[in-house]
N, C-alpha and C positions, 0 to 999 in steps of 0.2 A: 107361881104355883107352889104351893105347899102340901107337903105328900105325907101321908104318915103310915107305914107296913104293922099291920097286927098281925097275929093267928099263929106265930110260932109257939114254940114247947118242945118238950120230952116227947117221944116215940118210941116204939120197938121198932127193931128191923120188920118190914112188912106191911108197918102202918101207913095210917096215910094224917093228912094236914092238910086245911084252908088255910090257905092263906088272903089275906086282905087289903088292898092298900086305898086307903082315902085324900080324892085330891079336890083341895079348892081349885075358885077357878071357873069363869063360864063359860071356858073354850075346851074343856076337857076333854071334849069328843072329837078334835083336831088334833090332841096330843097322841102319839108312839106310845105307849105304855112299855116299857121293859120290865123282867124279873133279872136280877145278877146275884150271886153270890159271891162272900169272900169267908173262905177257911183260912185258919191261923199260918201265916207264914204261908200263904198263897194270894196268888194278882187276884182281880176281882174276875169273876169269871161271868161272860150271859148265861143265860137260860131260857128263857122264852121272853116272847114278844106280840104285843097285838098292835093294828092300827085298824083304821079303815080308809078306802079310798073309795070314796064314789059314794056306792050300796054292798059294796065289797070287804069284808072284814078279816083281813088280811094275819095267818101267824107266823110264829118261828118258834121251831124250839132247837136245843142245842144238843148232840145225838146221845147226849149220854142220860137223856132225860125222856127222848120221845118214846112214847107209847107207854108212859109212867105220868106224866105232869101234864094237865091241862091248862091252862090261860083263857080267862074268857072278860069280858067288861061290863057294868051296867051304865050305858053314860047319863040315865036318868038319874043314879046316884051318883055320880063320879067316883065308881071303885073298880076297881080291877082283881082280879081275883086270881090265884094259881094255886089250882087242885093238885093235892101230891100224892100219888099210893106207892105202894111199894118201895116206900123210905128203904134208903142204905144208909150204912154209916156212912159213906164217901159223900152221903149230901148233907150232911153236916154242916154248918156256916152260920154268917147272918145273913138274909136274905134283905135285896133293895129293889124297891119301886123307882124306877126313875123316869120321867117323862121329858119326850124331845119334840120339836118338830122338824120334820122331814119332807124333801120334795118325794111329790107322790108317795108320799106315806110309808117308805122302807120304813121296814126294821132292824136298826144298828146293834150290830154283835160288839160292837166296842165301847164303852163306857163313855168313851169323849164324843158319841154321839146325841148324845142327850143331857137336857139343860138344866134340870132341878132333879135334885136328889132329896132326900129324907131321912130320917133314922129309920134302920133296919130292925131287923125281928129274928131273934136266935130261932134256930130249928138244931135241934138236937138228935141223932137218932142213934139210941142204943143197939147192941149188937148179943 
């Protein structure tokens, strides 16, 4: 699987960003999608997360983000998507797509749980 994160940029505090990430691959819609971030001189941190099990579409997001970032998927494109409003500067980073798979479709908050990564996408947000 090959990933690639677009939609980052410049921001004010308050704004918002799409983000995008496009995956090869015809099993896209059995992969975990995750979002992570890594700020300078910081571990990579989650952020949200989709699957599906069943007919069930399953998320997470990580609490310093809920009710601010959306994640949703189109598996007829194979992209993923995390809406952001209310940019801070503390989201600041480069943002990564990574896909895994999982029994029963968890969503892994830890990076070593998913198997293909990509290049990232700055997000930047002014203050």
């Amino acid at each position: 699987v090959q990933l690639q994160a677009c939609g980052g940029g410049l921001v004010q505090t308050g704004g918002s960003l799409r983000l995008s990430c496009a995956a090869s691959g015809r099993t896209f819609s059995s992969y975990v999608m995750g979002w992570f971030r890594q700020a300078p001189g910081k571990e990579r941190e989650f952020v949200a997360g989709i699957s599906r099990y069943g007919s069930v579409t399953l998320t997470n997001y990580a609490d310093s983000v809920k009710g601010r970032f959306a994640v949703s998927r189109d598996n007829a494109k194979n992209t993923v998507y995390l809406q952001m409003n209310s940019l801070k500067p503390e989201d600041t980073a480069v943002y990564y797509c990574p896909a895994g798979l999982a029994l029963r479709a968890t969503i892994s908050e830890n990076p070593a749980g998913y198997n293909y990564w990509g290049q990232g996408t700055q997000v930047t947000v002014s203050s």
